[in-house]
PAMARFI-924334 format. One record per atom (N, C-alpha, C, O): residue in three letters; x, y, z; residue number from 1. Coordinates in pm, whole numbers. Layout:
REM residues N
  residuo    east   north      up  num
      Ala       X       Y       Z  NUM
...
//
This chain:
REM residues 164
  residuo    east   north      up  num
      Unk   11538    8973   11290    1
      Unk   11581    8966   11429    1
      Unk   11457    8978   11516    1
      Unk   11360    9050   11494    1
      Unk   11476    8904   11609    2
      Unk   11332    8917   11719    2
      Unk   11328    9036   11800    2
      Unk   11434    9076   11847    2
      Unk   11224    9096   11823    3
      Unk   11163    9168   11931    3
      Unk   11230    9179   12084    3
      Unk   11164    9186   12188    3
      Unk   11363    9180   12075    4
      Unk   11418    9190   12214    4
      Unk   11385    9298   12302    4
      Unk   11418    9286   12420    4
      Unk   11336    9383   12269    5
      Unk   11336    9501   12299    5
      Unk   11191    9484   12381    5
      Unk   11181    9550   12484    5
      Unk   11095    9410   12347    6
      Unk   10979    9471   12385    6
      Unk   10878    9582   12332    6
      Unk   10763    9601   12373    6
      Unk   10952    9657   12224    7
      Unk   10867    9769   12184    7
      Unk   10812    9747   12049    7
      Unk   10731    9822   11994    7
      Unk   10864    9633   11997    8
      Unk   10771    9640   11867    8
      Unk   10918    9698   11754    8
      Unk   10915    9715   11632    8
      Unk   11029    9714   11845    9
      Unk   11179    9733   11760    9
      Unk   11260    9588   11673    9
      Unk   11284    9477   11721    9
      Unk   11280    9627   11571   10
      Unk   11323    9465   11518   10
      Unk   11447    9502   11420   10
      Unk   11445    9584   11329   10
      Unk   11563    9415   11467   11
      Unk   11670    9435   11365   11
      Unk   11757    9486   11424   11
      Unk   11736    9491   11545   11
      Unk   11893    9549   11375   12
      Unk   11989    9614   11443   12
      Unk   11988    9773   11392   12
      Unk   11942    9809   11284   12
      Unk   12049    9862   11492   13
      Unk   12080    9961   11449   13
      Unk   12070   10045   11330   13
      Unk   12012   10151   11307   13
      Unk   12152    9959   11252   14
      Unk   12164    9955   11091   14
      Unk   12080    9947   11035   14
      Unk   12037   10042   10969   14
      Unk   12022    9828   11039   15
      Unk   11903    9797   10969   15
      Unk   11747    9848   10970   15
      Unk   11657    9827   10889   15
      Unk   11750    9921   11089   16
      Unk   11653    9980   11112   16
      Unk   11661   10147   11039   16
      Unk   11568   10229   11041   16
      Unk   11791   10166   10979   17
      Unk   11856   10305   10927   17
      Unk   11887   10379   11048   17
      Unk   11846   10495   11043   17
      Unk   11944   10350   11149   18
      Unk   11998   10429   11262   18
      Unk   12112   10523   11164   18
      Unk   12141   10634   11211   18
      Unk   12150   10500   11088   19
      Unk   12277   10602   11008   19
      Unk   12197   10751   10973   19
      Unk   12256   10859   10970   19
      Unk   12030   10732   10943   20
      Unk   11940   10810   10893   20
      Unk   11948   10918   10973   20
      Unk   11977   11033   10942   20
      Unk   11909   10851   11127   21
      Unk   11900   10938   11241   21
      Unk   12011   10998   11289   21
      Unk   12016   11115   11328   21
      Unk   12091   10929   11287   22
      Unk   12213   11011   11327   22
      Unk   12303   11152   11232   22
      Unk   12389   11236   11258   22
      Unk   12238   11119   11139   23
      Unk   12308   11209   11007   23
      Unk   12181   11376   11047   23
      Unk   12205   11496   11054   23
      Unk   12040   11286   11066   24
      Unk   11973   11377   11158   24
      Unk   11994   11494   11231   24
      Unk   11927   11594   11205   24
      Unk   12040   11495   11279   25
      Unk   12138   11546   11403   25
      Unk   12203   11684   11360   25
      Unk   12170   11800   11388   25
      Unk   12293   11640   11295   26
      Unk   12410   11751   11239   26
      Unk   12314   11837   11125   26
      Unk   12347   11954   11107   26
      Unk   12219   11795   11061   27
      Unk   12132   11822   10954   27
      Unk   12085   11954   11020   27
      Unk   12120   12068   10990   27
      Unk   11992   11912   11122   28
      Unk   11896   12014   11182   28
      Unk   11999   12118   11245   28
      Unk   11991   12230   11195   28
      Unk   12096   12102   11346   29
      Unk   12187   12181   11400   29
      Unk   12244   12296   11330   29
      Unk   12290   12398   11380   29
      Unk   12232   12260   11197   30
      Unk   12315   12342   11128   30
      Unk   12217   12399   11039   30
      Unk   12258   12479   10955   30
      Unk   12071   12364   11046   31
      Unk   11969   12434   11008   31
      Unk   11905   12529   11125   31
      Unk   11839   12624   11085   31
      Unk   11920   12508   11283   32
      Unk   11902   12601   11357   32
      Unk   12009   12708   11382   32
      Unk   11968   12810   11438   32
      Unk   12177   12700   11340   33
      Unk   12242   12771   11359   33
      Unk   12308   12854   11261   33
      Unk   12376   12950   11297   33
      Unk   12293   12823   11140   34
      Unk   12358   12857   11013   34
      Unk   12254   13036   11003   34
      Unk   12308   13147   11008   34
      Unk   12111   13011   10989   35
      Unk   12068   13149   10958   35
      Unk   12066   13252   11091   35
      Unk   12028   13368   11071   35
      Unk   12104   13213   11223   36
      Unk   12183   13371   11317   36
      Unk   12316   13357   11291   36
      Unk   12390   13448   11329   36
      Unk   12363   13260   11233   37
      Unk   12573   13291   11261   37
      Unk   12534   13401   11096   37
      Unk   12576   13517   11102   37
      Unk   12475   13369   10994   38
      Unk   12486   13439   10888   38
      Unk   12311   13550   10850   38
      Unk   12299   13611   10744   38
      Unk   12254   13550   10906   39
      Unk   12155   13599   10889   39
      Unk   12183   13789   10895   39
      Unk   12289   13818   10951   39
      Unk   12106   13903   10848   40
      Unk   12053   14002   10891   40
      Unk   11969   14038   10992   40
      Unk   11959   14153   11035   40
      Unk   11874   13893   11053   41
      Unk   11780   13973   11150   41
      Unk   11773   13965   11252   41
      Unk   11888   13925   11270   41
      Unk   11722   13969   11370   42
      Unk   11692   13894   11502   42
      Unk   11616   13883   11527   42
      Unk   11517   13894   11455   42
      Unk   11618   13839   11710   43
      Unk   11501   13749   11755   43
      Unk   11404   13797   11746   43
      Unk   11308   13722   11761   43
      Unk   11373   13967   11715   44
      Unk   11264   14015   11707   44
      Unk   11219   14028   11610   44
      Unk   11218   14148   11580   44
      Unk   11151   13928   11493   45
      Unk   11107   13981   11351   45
      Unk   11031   14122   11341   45
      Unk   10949   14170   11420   45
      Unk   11072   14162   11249   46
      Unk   11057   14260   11152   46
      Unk   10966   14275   11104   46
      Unk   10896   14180   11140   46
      Unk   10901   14348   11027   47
      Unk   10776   14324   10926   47
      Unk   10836   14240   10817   47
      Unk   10946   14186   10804   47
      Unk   10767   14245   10771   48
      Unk   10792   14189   10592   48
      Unk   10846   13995   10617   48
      Unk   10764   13914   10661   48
      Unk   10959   13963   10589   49
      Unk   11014   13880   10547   49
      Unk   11053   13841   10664   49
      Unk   11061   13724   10626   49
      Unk   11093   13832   10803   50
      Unk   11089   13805   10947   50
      Unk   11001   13776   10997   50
      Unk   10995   13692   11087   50
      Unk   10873   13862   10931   51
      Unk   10748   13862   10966   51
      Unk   10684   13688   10923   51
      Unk   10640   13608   11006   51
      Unk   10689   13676   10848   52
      Unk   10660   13572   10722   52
      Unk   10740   13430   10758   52
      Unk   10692   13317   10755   52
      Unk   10892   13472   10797   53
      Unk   10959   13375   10816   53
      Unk   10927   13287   10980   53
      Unk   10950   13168   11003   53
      Unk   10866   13395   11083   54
      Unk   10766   13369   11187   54
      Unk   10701   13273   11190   54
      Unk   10725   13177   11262   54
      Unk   10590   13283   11097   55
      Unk   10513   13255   11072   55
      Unk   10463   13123   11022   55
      Unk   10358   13063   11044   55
      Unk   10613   13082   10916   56
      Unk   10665   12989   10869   56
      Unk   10685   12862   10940   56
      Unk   10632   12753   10921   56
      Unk   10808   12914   11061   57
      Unk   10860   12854   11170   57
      Unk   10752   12783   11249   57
      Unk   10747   12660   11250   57
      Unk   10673   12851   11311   58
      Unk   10546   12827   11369   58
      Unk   10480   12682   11369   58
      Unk   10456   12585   11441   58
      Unk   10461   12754   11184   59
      Unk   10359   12669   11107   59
      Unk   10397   12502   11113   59
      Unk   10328   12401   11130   59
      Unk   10555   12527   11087   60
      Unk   10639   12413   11070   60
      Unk   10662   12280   11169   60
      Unk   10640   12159   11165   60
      Unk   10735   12402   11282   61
      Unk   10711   12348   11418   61
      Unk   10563   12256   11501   61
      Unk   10560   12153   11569   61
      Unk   10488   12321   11469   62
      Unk   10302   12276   11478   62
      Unk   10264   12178   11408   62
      Unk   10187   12093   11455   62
      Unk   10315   12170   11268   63
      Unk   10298   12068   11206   63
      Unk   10373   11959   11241   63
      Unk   10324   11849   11264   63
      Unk   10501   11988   11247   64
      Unk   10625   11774   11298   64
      Unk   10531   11794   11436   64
      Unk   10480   11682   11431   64
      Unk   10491   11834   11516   65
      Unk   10445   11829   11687   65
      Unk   10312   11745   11666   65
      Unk   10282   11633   11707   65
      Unk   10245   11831   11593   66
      Unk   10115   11725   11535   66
      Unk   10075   11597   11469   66
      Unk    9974   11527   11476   66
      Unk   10228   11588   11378   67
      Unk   10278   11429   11335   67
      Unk   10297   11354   11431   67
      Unk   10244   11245   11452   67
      Unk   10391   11421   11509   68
      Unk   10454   11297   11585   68
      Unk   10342   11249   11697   68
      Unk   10346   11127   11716   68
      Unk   10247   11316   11771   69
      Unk   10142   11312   11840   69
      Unk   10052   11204   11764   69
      Unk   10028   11105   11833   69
      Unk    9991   11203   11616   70
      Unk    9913   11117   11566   70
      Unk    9991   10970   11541   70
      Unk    9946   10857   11555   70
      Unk   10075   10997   11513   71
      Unk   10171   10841   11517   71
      Unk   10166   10812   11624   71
      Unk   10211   10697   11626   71
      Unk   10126   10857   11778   72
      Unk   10136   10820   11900   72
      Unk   10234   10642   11883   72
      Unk   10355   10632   11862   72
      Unk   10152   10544   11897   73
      Unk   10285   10449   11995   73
      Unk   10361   10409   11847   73
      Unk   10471   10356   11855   73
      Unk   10312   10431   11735   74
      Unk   10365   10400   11636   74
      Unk   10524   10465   11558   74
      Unk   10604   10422   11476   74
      Unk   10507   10595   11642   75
      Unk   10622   10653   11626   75
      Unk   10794   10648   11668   75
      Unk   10857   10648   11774   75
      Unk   10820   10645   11567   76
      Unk   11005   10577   11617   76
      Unk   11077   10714   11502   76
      Unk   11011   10766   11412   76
      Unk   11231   10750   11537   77
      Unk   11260   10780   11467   77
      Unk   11335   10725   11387   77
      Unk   11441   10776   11351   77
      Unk   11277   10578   11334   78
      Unk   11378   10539   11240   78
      Unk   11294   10528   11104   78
      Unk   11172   10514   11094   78
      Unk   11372   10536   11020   79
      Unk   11267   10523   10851   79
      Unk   11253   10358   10814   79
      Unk   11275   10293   10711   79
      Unk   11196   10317   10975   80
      Unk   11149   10193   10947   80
      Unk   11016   10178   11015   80
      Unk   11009   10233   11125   80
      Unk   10921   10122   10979   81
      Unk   10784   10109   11067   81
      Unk   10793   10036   11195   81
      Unk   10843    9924   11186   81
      Unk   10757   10072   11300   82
      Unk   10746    9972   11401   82
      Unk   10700    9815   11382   82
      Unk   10633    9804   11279   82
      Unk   10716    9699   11446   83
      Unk   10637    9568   11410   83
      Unk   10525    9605   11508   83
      Unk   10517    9650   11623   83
      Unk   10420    9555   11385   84
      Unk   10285    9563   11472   84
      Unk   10230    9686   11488   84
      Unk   10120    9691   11542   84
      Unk   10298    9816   11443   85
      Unk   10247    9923   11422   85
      Unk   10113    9941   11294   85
      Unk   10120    9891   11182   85
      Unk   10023   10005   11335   86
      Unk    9874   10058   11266   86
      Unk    9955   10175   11143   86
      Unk   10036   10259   11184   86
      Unk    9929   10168   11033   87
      Unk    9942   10205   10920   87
      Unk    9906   10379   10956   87
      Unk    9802   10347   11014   87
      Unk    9907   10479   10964   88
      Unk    9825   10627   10996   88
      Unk    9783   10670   10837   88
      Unk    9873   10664   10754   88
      Unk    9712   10693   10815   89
      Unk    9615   10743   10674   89
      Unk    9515   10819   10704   89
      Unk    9427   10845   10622   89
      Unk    9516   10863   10828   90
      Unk    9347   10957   10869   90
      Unk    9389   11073   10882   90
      Unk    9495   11105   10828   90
      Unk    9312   11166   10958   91
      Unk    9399   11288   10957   91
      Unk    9435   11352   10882   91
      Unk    9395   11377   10769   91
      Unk    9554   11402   10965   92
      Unk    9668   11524   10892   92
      Unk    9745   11435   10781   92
      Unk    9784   11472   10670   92
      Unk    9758   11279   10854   93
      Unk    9777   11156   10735   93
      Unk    9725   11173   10616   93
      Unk    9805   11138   10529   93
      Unk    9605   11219   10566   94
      Unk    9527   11158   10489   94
      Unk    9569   11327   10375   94
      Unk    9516   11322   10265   94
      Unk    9630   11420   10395   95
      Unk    9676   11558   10366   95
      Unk    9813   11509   10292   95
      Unk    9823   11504   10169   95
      Unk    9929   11470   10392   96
      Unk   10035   11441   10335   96
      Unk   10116   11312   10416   96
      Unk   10073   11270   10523   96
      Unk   10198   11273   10373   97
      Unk   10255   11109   10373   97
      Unk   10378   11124   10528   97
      Unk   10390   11065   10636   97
      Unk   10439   11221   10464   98
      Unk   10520   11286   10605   98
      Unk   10504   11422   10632   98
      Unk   10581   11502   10579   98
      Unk   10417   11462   10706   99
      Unk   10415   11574   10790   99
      Unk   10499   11606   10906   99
      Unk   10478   11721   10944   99
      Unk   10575   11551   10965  100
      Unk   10661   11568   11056  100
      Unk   10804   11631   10968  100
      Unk   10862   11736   10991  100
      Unk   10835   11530   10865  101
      Unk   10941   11589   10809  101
      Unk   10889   11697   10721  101
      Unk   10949   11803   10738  101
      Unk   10813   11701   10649  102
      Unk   10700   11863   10594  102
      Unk   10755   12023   10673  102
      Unk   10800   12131   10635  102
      Unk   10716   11950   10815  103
      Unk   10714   12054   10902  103
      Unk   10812   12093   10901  103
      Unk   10831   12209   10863  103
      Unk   10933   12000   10951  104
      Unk   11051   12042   10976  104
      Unk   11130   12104   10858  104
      Unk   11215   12187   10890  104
      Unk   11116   12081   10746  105
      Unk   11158   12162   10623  105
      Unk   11122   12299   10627  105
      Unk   11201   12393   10617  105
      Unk   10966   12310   10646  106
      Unk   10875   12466   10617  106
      Unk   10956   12513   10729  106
      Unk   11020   12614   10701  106
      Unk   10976   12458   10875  107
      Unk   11039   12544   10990  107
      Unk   11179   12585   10938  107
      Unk   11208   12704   10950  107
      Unk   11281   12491   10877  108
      Unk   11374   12560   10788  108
      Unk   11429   12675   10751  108
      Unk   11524   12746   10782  108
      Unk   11332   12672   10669  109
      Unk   11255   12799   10556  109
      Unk   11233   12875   10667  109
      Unk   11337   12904   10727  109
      Unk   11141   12912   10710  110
      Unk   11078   12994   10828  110
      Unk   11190   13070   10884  110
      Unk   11208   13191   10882  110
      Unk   11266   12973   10937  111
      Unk   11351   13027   11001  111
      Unk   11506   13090   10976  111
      Unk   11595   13118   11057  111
      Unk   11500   13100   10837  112
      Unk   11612   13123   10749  112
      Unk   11564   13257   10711  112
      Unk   11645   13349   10724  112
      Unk   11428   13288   10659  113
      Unk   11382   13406   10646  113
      Unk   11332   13479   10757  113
      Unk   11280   13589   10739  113
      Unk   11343   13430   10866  114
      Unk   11341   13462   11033  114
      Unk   11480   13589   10989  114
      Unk   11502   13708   10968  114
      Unk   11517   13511   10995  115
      Unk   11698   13568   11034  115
      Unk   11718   13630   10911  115
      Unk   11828   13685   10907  115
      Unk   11663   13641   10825  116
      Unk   11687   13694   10702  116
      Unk   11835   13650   10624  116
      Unk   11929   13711   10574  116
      Unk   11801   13519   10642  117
      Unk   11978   13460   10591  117
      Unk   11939   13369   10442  117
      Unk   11849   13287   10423  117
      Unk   12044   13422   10350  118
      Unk   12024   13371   10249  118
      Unk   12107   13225   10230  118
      Unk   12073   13139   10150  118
      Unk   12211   13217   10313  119
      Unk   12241   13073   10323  119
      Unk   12170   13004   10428  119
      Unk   12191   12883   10440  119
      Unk   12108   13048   10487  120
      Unk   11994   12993   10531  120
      Unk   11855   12931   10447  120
      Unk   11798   12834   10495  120
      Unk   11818   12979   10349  121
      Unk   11737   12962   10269  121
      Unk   11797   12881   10189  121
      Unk   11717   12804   10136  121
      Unk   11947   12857   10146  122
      Unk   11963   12793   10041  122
      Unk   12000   12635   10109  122
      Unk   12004   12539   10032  122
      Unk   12022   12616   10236  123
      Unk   12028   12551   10347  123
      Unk   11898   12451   10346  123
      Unk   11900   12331   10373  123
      Unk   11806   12516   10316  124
      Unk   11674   12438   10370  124
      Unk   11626   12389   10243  124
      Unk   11513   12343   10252  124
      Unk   11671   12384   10139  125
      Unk   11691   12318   10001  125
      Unk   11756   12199   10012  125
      Unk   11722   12107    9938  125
      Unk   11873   12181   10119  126
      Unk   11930   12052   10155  126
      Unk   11844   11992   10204  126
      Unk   11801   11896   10140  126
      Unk   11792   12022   10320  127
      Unk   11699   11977   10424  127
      Unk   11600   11909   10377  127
      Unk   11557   11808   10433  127
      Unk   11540   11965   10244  128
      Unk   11456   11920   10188  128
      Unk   11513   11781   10062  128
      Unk   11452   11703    9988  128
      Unk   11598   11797   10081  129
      Unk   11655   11691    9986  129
      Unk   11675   11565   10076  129
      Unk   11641   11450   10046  129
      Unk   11728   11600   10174  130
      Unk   11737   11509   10295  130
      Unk   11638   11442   10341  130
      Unk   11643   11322   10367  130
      Unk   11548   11509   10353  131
      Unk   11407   11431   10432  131
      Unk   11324   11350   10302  131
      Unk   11248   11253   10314  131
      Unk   11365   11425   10170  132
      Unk   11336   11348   10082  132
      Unk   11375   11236   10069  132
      Unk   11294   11149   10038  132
      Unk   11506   11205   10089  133
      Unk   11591   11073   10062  133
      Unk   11526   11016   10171  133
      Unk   11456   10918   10146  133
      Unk   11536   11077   10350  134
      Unk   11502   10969   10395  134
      Unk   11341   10916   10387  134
      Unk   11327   10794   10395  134
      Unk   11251   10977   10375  135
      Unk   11136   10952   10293  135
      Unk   11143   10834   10205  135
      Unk   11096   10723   10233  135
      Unk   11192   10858   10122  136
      Unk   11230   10732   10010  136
      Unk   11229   10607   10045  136
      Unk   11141   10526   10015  136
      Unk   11361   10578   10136  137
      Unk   11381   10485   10210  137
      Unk   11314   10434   10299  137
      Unk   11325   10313   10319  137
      Unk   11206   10532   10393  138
      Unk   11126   10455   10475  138
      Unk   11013   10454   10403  138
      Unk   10913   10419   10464  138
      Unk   11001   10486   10281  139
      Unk   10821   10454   10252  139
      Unk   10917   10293   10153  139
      Unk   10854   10193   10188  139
      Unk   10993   10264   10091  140
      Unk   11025   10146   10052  140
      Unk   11001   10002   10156  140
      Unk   10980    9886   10122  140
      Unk   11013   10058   10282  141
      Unk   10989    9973   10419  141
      Unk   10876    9960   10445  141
      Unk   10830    9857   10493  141
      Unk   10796   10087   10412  142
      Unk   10655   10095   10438  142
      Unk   10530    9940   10347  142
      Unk   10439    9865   10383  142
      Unk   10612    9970   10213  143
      Unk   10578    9949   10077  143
      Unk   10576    9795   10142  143
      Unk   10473    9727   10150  143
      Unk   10700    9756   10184  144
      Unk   10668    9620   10241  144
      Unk   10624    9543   10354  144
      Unk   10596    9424   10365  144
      Unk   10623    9666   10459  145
      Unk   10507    9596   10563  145
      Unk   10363    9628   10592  145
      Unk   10294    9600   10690  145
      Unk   10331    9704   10467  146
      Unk   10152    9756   10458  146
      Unk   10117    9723   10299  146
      Unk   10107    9828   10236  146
      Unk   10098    9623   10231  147
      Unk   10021    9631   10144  147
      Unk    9944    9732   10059  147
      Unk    9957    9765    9941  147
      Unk    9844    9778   10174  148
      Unk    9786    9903   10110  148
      Unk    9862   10033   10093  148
      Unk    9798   10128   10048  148
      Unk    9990   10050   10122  149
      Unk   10025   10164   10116  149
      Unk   10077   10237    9960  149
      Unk   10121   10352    9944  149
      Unk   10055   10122    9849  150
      Unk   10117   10170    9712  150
      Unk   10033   10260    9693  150
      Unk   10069   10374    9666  150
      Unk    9830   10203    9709  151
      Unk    9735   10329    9712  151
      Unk    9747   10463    9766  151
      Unk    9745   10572    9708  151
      Unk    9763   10428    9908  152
      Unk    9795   10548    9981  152
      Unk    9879   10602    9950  152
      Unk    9844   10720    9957  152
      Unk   10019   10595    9903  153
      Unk   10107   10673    9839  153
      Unk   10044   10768    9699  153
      Unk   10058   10886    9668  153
      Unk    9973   10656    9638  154
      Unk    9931   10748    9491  154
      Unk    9866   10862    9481  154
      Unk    9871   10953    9398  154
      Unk    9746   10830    9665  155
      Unk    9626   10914    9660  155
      Unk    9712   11017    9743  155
      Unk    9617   11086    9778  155
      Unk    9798   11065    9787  156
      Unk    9817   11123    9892  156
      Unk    9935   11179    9871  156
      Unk   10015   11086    9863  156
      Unk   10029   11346    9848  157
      Unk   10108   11357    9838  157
      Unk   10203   11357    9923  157
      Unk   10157   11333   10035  157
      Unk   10396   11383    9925  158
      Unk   10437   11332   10007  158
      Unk   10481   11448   10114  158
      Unk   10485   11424   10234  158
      Unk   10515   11570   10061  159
      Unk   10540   11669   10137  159
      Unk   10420   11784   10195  159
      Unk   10400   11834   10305  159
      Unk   10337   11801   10026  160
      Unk   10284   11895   10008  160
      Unk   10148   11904    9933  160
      Unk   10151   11917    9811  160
      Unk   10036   11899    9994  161
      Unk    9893   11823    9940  161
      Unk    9898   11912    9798  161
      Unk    9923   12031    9778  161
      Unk    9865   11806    9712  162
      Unk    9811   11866    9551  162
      Unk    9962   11924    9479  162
      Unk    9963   12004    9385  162
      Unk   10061   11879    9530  163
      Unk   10215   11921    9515  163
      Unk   10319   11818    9471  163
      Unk   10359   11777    9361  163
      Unk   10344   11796    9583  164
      Unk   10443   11732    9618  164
      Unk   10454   11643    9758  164
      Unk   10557   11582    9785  164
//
């Protein structure tokens, strides 16, 4: 489908995985609300494991903020590449494949042991399954509008440098 849009957007809704993003949505919501409806702690961490889960959050948060900033005009939230979008491999790129969704997992976590909620923690095991799948799917898109990216995939892990 052509470029109606002007932005370098191509295809419909669908095809671009708009189902991805929207499933999005309810994903995170229920990863920001699940560990205070069931958690032990509050807004004021604690030492120990509040402390940590802080820390986590932070880390997490700082990291998708810093993704989405280096993808500058290239960034969409669909698990499809923009047309005409620049490949990102430098950087925080050149560490891990998706750092935005990275982040948002570790913030998860963070924030499950924020609240000291154990279905919170077991919560962000989905999350991580989730961003995995959609991962999947947009590096298959990737795979076909960057050539070089089978390398970059090999050299470069996807969540977690020297990991995963």
């Amino acid at each position: 489908m052509a470029d109606s849009a002007g932005d370098g957007r191509t295809g419909s809704f669908t095809a671009r995985g708009g189902w991805w993003v929207l499933a999005q949505i309810p994903v995170m919501l229920v990863a920001a609300l699940l560990p205070v409806a069931t958690g032990a702690g509050g807004w004021a961490p604690a030492a120990g494991l509040p402390m940590l889960g802080a820390a986590l959050t932070a880390f997490g948060v700082g990291l998708s903020i810093a993704g989405l900033v280096r993808l500058g005009e290239a960034l969409t939230p669909f698990p499809a590449p923009r047309a005409g979008a620049r490949l990102r491999t430098d950087g925080l790129y050149a560490r891990v494949r998706h750092p935005i969704y990275a982040g948002l997992i570790v913030a998860t976590l963070g924030w499950s042991l924020w609240w000291l909620s154990a279905g919170g923690v077991a919560y962000a095991g989905l999350v991580f399954l989730f961003f995995d799948r959609k991962a999947a799917r947009e590096e298959a898109r990737l795979l076909a509008a960057y050539p070089e990216y089978a390398a970059y995939r090999r050299a470069v892990a996807k969540f977690v440098p020297w990991l995963y």
